[in-house]
PyMOL Python script that loads the backbone (N, CA, C, O; Angstrom):
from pymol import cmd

cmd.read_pdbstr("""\
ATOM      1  N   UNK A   1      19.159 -67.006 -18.844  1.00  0.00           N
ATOM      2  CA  UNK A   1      18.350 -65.806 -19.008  1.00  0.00           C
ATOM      3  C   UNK A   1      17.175 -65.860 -18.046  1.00  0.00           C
ATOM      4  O   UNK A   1      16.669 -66.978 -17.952  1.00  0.00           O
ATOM      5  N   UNK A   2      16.626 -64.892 -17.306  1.00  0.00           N
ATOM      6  CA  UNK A   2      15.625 -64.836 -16.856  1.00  0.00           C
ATOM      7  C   UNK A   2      14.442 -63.483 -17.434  1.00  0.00           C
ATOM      8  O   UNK A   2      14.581 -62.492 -18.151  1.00  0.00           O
ATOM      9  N   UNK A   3      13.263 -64.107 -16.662  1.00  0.00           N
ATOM     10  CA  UNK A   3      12.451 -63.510 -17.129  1.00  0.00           C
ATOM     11  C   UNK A   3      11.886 -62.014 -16.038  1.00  0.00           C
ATOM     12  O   UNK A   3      11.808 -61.934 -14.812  1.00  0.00           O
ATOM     13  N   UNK A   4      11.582 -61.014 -17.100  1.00  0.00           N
ATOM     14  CA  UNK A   4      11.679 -59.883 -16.281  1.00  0.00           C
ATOM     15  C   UNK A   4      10.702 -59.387 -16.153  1.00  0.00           C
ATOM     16  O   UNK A   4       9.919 -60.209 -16.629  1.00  0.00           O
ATOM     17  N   UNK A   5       9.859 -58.144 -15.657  1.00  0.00           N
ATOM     18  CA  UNK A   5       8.422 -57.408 -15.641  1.00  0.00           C
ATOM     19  C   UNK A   5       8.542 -55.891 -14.637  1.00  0.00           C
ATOM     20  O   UNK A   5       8.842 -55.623 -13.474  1.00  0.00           O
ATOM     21  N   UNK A   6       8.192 -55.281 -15.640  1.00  0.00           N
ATOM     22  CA  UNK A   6       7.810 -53.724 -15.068  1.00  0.00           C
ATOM     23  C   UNK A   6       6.651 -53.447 -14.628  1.00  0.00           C
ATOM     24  O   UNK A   6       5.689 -53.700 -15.353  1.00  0.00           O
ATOM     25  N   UNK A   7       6.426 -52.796 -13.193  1.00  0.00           N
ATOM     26  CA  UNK A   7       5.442 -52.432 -12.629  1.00  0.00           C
ATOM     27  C   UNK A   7       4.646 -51.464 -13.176  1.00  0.00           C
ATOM     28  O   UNK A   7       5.095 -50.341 -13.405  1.00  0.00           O
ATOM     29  N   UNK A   8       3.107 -51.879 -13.497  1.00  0.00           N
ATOM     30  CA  UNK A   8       2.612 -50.656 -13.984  1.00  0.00           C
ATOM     31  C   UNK A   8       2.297 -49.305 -13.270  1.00  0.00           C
ATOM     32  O   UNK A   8       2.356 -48.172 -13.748  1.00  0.00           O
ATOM     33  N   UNK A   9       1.846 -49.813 -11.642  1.00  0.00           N
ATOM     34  CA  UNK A   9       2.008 -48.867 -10.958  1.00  0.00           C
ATOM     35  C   UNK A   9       3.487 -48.761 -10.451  1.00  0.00           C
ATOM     36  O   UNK A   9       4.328 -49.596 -10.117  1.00  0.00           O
ATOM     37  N   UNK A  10       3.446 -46.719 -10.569  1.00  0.00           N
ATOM     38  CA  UNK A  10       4.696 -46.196 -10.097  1.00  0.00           C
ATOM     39  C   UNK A  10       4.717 -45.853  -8.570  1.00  0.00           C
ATOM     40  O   UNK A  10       3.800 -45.606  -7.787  1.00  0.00           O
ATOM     41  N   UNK A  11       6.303 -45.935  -8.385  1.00  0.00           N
ATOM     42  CA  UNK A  11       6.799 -45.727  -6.937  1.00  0.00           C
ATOM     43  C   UNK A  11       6.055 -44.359  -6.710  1.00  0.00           C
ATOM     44  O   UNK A  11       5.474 -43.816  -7.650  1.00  0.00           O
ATOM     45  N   UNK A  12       6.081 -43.801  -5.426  1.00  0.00           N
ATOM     46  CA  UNK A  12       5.793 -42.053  -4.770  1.00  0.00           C
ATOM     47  C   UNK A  12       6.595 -41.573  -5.914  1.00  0.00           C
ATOM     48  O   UNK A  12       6.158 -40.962  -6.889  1.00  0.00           O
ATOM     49  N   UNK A  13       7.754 -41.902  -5.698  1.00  0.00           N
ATOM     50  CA  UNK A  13       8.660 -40.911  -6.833  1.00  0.00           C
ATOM     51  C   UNK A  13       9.020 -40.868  -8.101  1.00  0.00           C
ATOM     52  O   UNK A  13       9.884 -40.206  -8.677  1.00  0.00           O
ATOM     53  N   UNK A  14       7.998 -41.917  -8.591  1.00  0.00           N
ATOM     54  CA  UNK A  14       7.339 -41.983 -10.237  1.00  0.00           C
ATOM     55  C   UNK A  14       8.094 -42.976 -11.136  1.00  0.00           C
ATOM     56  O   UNK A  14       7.924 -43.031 -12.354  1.00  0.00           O
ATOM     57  N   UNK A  15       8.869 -43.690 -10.500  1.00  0.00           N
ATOM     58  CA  UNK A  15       9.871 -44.919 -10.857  1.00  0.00           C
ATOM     59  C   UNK A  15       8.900 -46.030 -10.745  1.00  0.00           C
ATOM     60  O   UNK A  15       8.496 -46.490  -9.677  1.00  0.00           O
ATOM     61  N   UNK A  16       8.490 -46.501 -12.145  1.00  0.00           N
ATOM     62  CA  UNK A  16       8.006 -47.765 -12.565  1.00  0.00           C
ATOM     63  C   UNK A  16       9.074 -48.374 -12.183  1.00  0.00           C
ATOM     64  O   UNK A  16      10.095 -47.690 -12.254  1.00  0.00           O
ATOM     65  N   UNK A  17       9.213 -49.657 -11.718  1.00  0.00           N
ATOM     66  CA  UNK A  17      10.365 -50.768 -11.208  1.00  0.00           C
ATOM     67  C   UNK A  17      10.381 -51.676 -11.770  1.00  0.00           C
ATOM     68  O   UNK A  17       9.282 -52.225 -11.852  1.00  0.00           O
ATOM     69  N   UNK A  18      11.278 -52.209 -12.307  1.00  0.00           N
ATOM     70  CA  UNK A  18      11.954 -53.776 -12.920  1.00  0.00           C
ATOM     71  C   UNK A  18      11.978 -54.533 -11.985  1.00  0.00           C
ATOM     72  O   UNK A  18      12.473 -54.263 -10.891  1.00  0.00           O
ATOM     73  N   UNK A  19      11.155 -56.157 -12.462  1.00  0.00           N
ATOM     74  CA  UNK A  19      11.856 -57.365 -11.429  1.00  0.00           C
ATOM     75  C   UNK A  19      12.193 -58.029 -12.239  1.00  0.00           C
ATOM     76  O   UNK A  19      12.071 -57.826 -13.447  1.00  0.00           O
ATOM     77  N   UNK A  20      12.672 -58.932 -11.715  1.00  0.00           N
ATOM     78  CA  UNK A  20      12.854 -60.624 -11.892  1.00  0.00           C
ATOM     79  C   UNK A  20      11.780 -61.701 -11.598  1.00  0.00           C
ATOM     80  O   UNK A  20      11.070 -61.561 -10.602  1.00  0.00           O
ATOM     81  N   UNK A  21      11.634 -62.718 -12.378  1.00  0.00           N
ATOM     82  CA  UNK A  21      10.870 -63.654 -12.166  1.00  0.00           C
ATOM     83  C   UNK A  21      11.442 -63.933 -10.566  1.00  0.00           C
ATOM     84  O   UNK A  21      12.659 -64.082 -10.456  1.00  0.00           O
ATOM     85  N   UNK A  22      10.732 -63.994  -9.525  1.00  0.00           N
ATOM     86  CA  UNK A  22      10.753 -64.920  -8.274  1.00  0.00           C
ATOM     87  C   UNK A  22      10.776 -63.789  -7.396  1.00  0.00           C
ATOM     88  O   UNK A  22      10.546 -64.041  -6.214  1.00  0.00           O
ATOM     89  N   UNK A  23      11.072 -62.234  -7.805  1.00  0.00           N
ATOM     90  CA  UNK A  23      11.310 -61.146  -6.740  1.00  0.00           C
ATOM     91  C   UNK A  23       9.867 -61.527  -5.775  1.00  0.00           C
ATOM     92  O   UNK A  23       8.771 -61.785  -6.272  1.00  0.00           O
ATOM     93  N   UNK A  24      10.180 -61.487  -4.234  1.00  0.00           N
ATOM     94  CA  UNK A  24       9.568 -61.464  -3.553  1.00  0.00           C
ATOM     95  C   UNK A  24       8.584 -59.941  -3.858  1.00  0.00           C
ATOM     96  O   UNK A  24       7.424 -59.916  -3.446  1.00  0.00           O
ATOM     97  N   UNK A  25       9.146 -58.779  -4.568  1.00  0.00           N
ATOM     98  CA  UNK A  25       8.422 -57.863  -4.445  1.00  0.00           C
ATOM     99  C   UNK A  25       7.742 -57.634  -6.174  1.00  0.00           C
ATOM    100  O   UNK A  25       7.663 -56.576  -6.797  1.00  0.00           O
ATOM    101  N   UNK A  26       7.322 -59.025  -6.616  1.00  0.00           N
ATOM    102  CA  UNK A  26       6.976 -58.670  -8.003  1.00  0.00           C
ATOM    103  C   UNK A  26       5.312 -58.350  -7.956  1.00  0.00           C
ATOM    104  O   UNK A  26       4.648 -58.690  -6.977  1.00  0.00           O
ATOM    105  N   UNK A  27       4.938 -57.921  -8.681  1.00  0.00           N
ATOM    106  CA  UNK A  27       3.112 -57.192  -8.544  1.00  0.00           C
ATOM    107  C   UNK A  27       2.757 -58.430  -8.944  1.00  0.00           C
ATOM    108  O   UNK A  27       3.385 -59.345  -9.477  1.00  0.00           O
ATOM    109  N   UNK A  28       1.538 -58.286  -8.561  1.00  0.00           N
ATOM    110  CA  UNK A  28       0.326 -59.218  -9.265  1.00  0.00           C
ATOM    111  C   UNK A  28       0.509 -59.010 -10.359  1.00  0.00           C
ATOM    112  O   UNK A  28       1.031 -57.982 -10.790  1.00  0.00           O
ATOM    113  N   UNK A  29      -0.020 -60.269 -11.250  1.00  0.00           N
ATOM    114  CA  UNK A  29      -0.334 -60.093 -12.942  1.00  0.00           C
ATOM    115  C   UNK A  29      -0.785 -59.131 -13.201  1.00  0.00           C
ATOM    116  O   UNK A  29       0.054 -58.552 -13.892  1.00  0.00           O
ATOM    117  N   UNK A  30      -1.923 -58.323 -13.052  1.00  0.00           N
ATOM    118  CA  UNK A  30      -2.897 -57.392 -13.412  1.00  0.00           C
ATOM    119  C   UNK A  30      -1.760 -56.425 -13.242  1.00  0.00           C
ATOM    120  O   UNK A  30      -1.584 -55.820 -14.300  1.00  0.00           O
ATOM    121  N   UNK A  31      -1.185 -56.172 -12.593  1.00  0.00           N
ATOM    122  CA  UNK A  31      -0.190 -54.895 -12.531  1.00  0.00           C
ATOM    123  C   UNK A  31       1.530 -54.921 -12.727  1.00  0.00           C
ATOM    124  O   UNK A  31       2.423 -54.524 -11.978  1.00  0.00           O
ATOM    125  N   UNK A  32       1.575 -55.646 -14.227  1.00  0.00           N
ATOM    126  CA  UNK A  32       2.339 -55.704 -14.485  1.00  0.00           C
ATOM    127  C   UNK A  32       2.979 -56.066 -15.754  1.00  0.00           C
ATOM    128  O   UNK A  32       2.377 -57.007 -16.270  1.00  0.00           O
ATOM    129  N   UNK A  33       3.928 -55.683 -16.409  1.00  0.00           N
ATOM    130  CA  UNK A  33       4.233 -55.795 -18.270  1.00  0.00           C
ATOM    131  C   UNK A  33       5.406 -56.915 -18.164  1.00  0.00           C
ATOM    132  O   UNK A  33       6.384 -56.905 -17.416  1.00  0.00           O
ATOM    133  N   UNK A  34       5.091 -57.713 -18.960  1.00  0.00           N
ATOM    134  CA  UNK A  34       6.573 -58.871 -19.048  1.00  0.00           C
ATOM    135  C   UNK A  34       7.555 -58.341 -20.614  1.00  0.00           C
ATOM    136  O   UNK A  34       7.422 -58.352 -21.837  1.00  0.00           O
ATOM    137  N   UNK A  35       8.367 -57.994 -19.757  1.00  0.00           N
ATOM    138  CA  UNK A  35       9.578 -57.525 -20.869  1.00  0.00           C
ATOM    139  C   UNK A  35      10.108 -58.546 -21.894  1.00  0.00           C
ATOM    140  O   UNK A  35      10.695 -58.089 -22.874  1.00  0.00           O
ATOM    141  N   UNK A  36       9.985 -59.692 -21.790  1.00  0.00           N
ATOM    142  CA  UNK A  36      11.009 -60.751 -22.291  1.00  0.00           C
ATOM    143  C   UNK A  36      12.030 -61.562 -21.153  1.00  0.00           C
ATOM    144  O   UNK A  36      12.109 -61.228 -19.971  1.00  0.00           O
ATOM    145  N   UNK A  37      12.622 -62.446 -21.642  1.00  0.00           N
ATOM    146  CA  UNK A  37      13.366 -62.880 -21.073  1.00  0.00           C
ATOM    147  C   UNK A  37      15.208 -62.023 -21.544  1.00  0.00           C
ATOM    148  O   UNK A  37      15.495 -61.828 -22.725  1.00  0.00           O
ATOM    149  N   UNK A  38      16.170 -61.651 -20.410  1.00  0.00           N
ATOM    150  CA  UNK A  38      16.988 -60.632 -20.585  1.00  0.00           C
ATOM    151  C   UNK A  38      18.340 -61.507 -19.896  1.00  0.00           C
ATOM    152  O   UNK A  38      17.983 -62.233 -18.968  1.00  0.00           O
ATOM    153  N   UNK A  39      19.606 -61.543 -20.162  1.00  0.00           N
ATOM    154  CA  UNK A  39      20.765 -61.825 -19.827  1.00  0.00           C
ATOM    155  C   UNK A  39      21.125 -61.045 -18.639  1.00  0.00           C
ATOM    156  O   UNK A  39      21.962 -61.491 -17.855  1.00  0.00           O
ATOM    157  N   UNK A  40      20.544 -59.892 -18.444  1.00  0.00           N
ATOM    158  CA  UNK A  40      20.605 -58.733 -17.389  1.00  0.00           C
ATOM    159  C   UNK A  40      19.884 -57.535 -17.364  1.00  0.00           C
ATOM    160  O   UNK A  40      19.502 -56.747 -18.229  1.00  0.00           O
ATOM    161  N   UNK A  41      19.759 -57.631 -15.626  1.00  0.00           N
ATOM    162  CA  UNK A  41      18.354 -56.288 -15.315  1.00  0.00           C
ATOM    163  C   UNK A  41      18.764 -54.818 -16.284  1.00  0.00           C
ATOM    164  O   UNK A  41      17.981 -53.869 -16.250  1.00  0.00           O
ATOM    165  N   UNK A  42      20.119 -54.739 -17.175  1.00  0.00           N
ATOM    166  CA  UNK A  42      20.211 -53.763 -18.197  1.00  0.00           C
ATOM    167  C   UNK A  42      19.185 -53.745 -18.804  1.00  0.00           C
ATOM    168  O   UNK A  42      18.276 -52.984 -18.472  1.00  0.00           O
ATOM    169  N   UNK A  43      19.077 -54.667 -19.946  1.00  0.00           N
ATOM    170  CA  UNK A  43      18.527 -54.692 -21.223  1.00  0.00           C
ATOM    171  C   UNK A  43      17.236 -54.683 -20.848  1.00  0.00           C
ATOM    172  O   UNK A  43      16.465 -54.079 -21.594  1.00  0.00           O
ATOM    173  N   UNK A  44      16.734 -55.275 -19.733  1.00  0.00           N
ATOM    174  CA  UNK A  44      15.488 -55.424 -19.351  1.00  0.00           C
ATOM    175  C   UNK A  44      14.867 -53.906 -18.807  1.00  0.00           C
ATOM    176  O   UNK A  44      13.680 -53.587 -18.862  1.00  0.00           O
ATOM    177  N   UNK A  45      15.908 -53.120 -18.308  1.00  0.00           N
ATOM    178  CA  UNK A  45      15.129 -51.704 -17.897  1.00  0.00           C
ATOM    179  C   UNK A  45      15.159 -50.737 -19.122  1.00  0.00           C
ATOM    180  O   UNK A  45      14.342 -49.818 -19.177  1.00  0.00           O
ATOM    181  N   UNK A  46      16.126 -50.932 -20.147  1.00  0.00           N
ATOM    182  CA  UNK A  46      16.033 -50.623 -21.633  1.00  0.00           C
ATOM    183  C   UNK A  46      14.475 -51.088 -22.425  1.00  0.00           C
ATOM    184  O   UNK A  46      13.935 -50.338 -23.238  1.00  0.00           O
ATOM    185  N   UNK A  47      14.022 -52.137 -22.115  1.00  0.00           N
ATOM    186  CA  UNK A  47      12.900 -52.381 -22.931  1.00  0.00           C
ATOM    187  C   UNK A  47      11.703 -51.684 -21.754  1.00  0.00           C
ATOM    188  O   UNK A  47      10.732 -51.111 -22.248  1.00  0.00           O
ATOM    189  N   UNK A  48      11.777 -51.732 -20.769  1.00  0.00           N
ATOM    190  CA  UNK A  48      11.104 -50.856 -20.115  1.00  0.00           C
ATOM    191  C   UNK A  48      10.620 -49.793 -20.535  1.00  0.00           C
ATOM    192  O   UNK A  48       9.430 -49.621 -20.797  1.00  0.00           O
ATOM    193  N   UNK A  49      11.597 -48.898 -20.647  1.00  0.00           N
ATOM    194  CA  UNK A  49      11.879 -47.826 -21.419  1.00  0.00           C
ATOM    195  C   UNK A  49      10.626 -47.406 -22.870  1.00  0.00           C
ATOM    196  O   UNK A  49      10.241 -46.358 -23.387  1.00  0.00           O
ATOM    197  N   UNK A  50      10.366 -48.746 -23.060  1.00  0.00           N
ATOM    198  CA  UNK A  50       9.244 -48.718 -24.041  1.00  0.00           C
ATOM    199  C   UNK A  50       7.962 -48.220 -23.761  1.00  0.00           C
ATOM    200  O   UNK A  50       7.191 -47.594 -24.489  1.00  0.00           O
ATOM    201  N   UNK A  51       7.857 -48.566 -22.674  1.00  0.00           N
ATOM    202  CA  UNK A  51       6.586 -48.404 -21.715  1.00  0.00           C
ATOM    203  C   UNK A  51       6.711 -47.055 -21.051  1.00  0.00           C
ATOM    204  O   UNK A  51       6.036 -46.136 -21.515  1.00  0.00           O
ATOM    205  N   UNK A  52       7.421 -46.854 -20.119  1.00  0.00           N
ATOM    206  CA  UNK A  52       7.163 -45.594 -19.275  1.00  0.00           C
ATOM    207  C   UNK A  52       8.837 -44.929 -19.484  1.00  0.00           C
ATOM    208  O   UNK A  52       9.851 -45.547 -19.808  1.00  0.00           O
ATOM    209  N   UNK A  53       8.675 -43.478 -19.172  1.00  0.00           N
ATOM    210  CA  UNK A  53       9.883 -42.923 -19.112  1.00  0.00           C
ATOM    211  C   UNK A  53      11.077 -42.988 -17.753  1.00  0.00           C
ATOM    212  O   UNK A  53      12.294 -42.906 -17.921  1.00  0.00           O
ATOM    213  N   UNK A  54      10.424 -43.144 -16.484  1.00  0.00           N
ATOM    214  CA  UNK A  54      11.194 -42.901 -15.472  1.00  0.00           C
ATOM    215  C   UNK A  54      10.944 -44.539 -15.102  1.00  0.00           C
ATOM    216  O   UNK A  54       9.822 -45.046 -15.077  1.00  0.00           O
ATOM    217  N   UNK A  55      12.110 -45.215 -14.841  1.00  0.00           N
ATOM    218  CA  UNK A  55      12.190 -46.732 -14.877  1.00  0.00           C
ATOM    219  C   UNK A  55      13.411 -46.754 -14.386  1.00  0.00           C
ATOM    220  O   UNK A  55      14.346 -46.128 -14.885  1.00  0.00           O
ATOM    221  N   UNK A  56      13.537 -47.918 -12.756  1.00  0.00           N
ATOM    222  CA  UNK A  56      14.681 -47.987 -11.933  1.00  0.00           C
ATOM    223  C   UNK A  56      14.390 -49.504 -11.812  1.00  0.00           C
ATOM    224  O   UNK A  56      13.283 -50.012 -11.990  1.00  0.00           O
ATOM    225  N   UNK A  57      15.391 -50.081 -11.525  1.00  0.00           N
ATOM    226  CA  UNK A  57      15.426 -51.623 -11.226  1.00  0.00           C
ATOM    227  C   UNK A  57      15.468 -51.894 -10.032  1.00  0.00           C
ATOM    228  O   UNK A  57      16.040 -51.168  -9.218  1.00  0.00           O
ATOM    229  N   UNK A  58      14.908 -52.914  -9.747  1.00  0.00           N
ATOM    230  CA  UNK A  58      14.359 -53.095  -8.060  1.00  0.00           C
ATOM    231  C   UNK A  58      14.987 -53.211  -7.028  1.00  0.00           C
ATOM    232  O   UNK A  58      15.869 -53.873  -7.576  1.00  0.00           O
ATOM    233  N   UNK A  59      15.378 -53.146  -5.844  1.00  0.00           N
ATOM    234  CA  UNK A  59      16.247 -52.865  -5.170  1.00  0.00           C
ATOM    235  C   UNK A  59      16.761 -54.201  -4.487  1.00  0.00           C
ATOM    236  O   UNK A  59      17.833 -54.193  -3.881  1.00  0.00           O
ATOM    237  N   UNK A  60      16.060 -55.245  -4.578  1.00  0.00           N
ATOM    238  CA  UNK A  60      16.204 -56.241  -4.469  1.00  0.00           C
ATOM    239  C   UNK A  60      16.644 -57.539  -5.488  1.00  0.00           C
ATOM    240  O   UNK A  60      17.599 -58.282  -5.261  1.00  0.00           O
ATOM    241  N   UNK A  61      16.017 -57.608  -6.291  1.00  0.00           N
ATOM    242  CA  UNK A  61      16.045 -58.492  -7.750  1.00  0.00           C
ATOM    243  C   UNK A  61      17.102 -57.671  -8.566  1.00  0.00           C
ATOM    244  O   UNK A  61      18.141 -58.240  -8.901  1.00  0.00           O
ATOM    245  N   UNK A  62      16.889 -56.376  -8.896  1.00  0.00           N
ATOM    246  CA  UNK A  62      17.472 -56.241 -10.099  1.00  0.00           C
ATOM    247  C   UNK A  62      18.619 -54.684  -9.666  1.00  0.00           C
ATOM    248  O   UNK A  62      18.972 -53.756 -10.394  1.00  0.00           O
ATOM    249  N   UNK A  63      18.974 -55.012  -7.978  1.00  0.00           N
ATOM    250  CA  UNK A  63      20.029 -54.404  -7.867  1.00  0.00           C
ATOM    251  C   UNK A  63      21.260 -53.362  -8.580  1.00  0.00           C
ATOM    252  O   UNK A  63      21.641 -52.291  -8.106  1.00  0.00           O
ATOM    253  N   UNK A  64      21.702 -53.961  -9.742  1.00  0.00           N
ATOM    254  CA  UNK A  64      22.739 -53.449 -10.683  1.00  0.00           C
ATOM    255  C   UNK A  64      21.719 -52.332 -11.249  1.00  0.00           C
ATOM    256  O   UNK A  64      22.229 -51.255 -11.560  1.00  0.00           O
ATOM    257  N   UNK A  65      20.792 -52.435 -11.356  1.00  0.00           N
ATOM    258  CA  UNK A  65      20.023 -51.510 -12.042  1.00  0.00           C
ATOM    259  C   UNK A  65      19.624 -50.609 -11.094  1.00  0.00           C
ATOM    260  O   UNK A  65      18.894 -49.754 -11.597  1.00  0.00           O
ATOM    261  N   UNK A  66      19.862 -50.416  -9.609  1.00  0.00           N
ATOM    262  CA  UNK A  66      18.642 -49.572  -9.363  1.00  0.00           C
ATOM    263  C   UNK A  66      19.496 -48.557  -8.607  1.00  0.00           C
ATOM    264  O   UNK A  66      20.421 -48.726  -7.813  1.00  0.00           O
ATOM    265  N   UNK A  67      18.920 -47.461  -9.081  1.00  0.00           N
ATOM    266  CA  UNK A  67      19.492 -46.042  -8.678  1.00  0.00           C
ATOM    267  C   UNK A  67      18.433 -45.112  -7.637  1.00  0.00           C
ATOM    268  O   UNK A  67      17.214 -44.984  -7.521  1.00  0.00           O
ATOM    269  N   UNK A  68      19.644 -44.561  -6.972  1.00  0.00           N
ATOM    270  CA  UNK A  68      18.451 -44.153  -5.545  1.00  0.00           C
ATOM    271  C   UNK A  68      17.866 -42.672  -5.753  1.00  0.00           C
ATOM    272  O   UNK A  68      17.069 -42.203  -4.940  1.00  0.00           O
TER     273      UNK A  68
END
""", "prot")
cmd.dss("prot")
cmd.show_as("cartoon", "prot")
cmd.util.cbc("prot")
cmd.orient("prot")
């Protein structure tokens, strides 16, 4: 399992983003929510979901998840 985190700041196009622990493109602490630890960037953009409404997974880290 790894550990995951949603950006608090949103993309231009209003997509808060999912990473992975180690994404080269993960925010600073201050700008950012730790989901839990997740089996896959699914469940992890599901608990997202808690937080903000428009939520895509990163295009790098959490690939399977991210829609263009």
């Amino acid at each position: 399992m790894a550990k995951y985190y949603v950006n608090k700041n949103a993309q231009n196009n209003g997509d808060h983003e999912v990473h992975k622990q180690g994404c080269i493109w993960l925010p600073k602490v201050e700008n950012r929510i730790y989901l839990g630890e997740h089996t896959s960037c699914k469940s992890a953009v599901r608990k997202a979901k808690d937080y903000y409404d428009q939520v895509n997974g990163c295009y790098h880290c959490s690939n399977e998840c991210h829609t263009s």
